[in-house]
C-alpha positions as a Markdown table, in Angstrom:
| # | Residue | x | y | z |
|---|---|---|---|---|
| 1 | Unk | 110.3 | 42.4 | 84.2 |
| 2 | Unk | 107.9 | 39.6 | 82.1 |
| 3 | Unk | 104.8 | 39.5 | 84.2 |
| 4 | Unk | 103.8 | 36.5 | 82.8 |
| 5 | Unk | 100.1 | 37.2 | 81.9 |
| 6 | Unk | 100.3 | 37.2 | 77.9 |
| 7 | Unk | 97.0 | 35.0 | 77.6 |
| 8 | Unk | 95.8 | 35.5 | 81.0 |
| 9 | Unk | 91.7 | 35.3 | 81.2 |
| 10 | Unk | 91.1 | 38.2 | 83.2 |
| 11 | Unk | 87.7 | 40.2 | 84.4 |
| 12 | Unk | 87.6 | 43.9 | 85.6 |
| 13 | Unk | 84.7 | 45.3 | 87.0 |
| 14 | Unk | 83.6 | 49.1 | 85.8 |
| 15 | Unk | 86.4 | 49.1 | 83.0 |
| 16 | Unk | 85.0 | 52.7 | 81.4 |
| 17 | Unk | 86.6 | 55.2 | 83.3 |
| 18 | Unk | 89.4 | 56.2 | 85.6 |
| 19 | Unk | 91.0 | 53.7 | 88.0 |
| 20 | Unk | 89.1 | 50.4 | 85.7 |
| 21 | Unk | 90.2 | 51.3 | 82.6 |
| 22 | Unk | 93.7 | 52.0 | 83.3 |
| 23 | Unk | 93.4 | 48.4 | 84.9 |
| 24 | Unk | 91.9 | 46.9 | 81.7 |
| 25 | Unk | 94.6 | 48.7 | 79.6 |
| 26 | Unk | 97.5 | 47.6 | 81.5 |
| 27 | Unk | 96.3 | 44.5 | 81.4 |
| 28 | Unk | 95.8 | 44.1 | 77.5 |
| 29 | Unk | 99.7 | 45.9 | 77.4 |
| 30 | Unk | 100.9 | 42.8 | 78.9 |
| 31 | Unk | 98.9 | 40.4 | 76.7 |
| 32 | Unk | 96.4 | 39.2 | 78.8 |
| 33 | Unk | 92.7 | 38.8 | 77.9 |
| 34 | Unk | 90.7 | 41.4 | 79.2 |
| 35 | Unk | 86.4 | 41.1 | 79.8 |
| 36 | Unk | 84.9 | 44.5 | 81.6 |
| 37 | Unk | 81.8 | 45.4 | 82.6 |
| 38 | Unk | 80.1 | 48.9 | 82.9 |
| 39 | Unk | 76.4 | 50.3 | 83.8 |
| 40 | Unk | 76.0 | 52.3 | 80.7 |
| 41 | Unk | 75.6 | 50.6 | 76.9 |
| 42 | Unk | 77.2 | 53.8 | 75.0 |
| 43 | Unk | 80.3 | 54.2 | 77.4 |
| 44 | Unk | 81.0 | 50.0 | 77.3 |
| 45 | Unk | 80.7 | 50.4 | 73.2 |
| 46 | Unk | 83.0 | 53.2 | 72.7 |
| 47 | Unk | 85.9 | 51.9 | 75.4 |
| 48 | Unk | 86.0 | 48.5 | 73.7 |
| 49 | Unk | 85.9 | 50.4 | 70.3 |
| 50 | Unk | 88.7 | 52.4 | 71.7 |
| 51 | Unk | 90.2 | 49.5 | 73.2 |
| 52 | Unk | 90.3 | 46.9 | 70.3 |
| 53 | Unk | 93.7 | 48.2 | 68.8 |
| 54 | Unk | 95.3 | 47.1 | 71.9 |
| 55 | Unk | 94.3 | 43.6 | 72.6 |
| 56 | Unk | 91.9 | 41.0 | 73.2 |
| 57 | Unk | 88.6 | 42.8 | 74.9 |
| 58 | Unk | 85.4 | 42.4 | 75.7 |
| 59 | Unk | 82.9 | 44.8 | 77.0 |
| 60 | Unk | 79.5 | 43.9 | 79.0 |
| 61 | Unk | 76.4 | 46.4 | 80.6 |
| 62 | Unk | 76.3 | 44.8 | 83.6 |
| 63 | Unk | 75.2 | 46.6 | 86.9 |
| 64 | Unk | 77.3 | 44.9 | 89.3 |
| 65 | Unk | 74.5 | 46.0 | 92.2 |
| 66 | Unk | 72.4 | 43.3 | 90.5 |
| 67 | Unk | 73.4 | 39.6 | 91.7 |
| 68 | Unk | 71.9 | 37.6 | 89.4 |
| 69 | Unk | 73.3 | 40.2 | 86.4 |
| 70 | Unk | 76.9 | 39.7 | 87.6 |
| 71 | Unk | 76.9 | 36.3 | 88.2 |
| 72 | Unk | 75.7 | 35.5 | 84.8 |
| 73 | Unk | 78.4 | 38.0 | 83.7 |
| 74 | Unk | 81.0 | 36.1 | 85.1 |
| 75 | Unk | 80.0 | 32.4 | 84.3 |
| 76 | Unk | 79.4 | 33.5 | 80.8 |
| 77 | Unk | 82.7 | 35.3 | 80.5 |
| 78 | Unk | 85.2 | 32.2 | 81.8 |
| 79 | Unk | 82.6 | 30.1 | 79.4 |
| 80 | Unk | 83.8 | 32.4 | 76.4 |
| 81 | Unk | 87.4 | 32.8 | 77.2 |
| 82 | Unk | 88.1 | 29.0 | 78.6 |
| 83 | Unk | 88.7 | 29.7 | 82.1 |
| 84 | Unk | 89.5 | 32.9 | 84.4 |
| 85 | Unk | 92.8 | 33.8 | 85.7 |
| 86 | Unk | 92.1 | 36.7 | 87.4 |
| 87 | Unk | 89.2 | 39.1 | 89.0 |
| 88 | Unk | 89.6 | 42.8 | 89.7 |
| 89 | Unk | 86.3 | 43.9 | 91.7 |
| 90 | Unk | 87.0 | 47.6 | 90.6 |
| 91 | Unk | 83.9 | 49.1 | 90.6 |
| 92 | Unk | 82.5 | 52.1 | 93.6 |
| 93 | Unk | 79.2 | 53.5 | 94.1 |
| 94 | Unk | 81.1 | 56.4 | 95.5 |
| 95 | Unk | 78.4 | 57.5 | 97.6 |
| 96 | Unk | 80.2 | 59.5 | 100.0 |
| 97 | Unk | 77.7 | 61.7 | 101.6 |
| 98 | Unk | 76.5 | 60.2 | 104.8 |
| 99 | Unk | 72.9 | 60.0 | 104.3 |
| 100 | Unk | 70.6 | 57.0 | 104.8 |
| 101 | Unk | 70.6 | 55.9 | 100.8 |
| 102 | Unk | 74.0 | 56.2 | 100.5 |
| 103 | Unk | 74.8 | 53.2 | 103.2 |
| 104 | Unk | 72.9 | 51.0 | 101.2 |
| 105 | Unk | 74.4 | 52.0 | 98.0 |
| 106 | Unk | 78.0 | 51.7 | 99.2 |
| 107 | Unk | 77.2 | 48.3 | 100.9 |
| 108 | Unk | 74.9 | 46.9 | 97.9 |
| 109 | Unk | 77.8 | 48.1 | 95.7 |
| 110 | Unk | 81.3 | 48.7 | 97.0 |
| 111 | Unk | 81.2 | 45.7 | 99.7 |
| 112 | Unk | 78.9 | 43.3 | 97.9 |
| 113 | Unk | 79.7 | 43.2 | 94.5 |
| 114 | Unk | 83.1 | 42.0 | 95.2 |
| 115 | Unk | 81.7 | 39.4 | 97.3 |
| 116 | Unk | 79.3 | 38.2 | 94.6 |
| 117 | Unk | 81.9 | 38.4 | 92.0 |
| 118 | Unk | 84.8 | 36.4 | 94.1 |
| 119 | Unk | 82.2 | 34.0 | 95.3 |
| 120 | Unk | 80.7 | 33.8 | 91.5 |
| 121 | Unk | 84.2 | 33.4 | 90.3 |
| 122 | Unk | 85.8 | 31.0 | 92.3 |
| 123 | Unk | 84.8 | 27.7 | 90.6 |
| 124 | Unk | 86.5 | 29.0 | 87.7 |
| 125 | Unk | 89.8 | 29.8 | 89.4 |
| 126 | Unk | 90.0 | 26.9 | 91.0 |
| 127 | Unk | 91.2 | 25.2 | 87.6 |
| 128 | Unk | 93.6 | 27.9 | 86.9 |
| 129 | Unk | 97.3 | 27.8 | 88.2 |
| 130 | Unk | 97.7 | 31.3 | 88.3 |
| 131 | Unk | 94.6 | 32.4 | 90.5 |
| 132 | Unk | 93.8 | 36.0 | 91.9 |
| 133 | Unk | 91.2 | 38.0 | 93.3 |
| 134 | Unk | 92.4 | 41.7 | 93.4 |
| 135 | Unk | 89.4 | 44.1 | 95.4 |
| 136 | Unk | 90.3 | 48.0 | 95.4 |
| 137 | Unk | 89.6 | 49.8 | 98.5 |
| 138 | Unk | 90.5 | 52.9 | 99.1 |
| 139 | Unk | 93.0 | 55.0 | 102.3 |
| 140 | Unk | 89.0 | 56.4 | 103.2 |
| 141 | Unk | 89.3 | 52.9 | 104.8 |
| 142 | Unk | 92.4 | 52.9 | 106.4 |
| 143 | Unk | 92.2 | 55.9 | 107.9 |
| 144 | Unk | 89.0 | 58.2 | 109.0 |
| 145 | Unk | 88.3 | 61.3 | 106.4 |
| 146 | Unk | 86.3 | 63.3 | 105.1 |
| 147 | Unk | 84.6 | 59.8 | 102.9 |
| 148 | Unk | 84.1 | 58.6 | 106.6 |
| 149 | Unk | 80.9 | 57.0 | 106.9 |
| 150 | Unk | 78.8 | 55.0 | 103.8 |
| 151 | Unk | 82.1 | 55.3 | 101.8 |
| 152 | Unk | 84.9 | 54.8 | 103.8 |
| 153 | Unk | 83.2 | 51.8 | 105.6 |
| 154 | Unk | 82.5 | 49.8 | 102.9 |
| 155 | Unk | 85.9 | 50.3 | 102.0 |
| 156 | Unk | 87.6 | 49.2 | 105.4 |
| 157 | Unk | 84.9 | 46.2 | 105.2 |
| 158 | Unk | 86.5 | 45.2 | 101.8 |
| 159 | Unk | 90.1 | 45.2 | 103.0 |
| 160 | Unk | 88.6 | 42.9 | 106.1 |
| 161 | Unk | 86.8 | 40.5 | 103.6 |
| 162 | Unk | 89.5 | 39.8 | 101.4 |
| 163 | Unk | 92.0 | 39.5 | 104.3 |
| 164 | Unk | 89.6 | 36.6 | 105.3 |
| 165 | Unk | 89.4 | 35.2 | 101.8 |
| 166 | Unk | 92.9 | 34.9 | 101.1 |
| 167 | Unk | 93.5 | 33.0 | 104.2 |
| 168 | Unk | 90.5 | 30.6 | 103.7 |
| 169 | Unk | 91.6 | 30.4 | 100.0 |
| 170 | Unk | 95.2 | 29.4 | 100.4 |
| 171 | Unk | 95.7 | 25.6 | 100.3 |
| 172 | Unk | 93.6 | 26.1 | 97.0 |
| 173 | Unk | 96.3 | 28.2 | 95.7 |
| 174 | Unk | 93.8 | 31.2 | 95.2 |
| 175 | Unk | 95.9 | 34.6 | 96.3 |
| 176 | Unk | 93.6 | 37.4 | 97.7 |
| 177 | Unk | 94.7 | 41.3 | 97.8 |
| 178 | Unk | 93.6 | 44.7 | 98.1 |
| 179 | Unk | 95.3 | 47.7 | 96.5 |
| 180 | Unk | 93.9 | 51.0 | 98.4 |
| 181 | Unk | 94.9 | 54.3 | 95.9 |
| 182 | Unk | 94.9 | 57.7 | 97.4 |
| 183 | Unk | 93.6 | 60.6 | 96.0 |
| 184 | Unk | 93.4 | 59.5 | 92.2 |
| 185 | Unk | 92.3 | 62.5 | 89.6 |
| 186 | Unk | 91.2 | 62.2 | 86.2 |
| 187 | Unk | 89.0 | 64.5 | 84.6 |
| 188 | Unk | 85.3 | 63.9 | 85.4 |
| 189 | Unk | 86.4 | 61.9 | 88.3 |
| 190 | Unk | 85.9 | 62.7 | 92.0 |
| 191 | Unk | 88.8 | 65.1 | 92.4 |
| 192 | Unk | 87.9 | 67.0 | 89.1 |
| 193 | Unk | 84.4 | 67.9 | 90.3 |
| 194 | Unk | 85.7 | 68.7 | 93.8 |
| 195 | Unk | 88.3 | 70.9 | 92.5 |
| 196 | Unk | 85.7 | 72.8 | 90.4 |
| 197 | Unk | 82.9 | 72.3 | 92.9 |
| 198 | Unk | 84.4 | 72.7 | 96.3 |
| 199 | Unk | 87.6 | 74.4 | 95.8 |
| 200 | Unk | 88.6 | 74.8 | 99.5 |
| 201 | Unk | 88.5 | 71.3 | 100.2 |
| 202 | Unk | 90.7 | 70.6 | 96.8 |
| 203 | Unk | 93.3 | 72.9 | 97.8 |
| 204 | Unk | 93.0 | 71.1 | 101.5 |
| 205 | Unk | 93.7 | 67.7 | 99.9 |
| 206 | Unk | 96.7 | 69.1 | 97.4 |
| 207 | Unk | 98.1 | 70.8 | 100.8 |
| 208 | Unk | 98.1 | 67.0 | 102.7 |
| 209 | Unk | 99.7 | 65.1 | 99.7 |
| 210 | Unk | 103.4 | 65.2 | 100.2 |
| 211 | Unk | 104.3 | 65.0 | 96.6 |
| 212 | Unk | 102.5 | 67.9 | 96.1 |
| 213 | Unk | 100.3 | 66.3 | 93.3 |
| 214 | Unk | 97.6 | 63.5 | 93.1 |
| 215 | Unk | 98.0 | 59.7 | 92.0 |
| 216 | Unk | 97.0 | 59.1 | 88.6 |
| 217 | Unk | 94.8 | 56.2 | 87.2 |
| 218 | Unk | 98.0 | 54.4 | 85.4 |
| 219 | Unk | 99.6 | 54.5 | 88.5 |
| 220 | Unk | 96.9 | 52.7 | 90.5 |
| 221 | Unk | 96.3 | 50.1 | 87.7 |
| 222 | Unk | 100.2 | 49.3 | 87.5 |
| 223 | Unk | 100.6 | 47.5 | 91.2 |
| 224 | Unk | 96.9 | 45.8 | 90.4 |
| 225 | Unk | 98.7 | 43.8 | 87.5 |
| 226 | Unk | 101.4 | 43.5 | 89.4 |
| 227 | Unk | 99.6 | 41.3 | 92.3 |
| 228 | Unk | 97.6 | 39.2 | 89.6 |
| 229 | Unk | 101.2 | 38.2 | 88.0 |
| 230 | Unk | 103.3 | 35.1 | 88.1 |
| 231 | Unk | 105.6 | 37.2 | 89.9 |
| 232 | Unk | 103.6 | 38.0 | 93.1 |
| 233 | Unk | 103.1 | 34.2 | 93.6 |
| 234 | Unk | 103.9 | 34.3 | 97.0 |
| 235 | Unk | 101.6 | 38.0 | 97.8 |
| 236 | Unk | 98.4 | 37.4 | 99.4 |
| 237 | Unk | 96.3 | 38.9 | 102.5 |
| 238 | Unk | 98.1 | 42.1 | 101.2 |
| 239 | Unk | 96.6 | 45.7 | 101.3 |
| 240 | Unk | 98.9 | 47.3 | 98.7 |
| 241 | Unk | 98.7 | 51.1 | 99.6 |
| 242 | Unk | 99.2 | 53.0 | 96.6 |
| 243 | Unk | 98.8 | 56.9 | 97.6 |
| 244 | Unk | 102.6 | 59.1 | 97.8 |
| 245 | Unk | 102.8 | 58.8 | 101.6 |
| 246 | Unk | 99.4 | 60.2 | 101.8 |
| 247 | Unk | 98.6 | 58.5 | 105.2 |
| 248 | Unk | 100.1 | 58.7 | 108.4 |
| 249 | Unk | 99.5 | 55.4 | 110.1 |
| 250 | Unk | 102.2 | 52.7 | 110.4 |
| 251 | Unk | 100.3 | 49.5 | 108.1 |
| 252 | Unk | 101.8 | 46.9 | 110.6 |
């Protein structure tokens, strides 16, 4: 199937590692052109290093916490490519504990940054005819878990605020979607430390996958491009659960 994105002026936030990067690389397979952002100068360098052979990238230090930072991230991005396409607010504080800090984090980070980077973003899709807004959430907020609490509520407030959006966006032709992955590994991820650091509770989550195995990054990223394509036209308001059957609840 032709997705329809070779050219495509598309921004991913925290492109470095895991569930991002597989999101900016699947993107650059299908031709589009990819901007990504990251906290850490090093890590940005050596994935758009990496990254180069593959297709038209661009790497920023941005910390997506700071407003002002992302904003000018964003405008300065659709400046240098000529427009934006499509967003993918990618990036979590993963601050799972539930401790007092941690709420801030998650809500500063997880919830807020994709609101400042639609909101930042939306002038600039409003000229494209292909627009998107793609958040990731997570089943922590779909159904309650052990990332109940700072995590898992800024992830159920996500799915809610792009719900919203894509209904307030839609006689603008601006489509709005959530994909929520399940239990994702990649090594230095969350699963890899669990699995060395609190074995019990690894084995625990292996034991309620009915695959048998966790998701992998690729396979998160591939339904992302999938609702920022030509093809999903007619997609939006959508929580696209992406985790094996992991969850029991009926999505109605």
């Amino acid at each position: 199937m032709d997705l329809q994105l070779t050219g495509a002026k598309v921004l991913v936030s925290g492109g470095t590692r895991g569930i991002g990067r597989a999101i900016v690389e699947a993107f650059l397979d299908e031709g589009a052109v990819v901007g990504f952002c990251a906290r850490t100068a090093a890590e940005v360098a050596a994935t758009e290093t990496d990254l180069e052979s593959r297709g038209n990238v661009t790497g920023t230090v941005v910390d997506v916490g700071d407003e002002a930072a992302l904003t000018d991230w964003v405008n300065a991005s659709a400046e240098k490519f000529g427009g934006l396409d499509a967003v993918v607010a990618s990036v979590s504080a993963l601050a799972i504990p539930d401790i007092p800090e941690n709420w801030v984090t998650s809500i500063n980070v997880d919830l807020m940054h994709t609101v400042r980077m639609a909101t930042a973003a939306l002038p600039h899709l409003e000229q494209s005819d292909n627009p998107s807004i793609t958040a990731i959430s997570s089943v922590s907020g779909r159904e309650s878990d052990f990332a109940s609490g700072p995590y898992g509520t800024a992830k159920t407030a996500i799915v809610g605020y792009i719900h919203g959006l894509a209904l307030q966006l839609a006689e603008k032709g601006i489509r709005a979607n959530t994909v929520s992955p399940g239990n994702t590994y990649f090594e230095g991820g969350v699963w890899s430390n669990i699995e060395t650091g609190d074995p019990g509770l690894f084995s625990t989550a292996m034991e309620l996958n009915p695959t048998g195995k966790m998701g992998t990054p690729a396979q998160v990223a591939a339904p992302v491009v999938f609702l920022a394509s030509r093809v999903s036209s007619r997609i939006s308001g959508t929580n696209l659960v992406v985790d094996g059957a992991l969850t029991r609840g009926i999505q109605l």
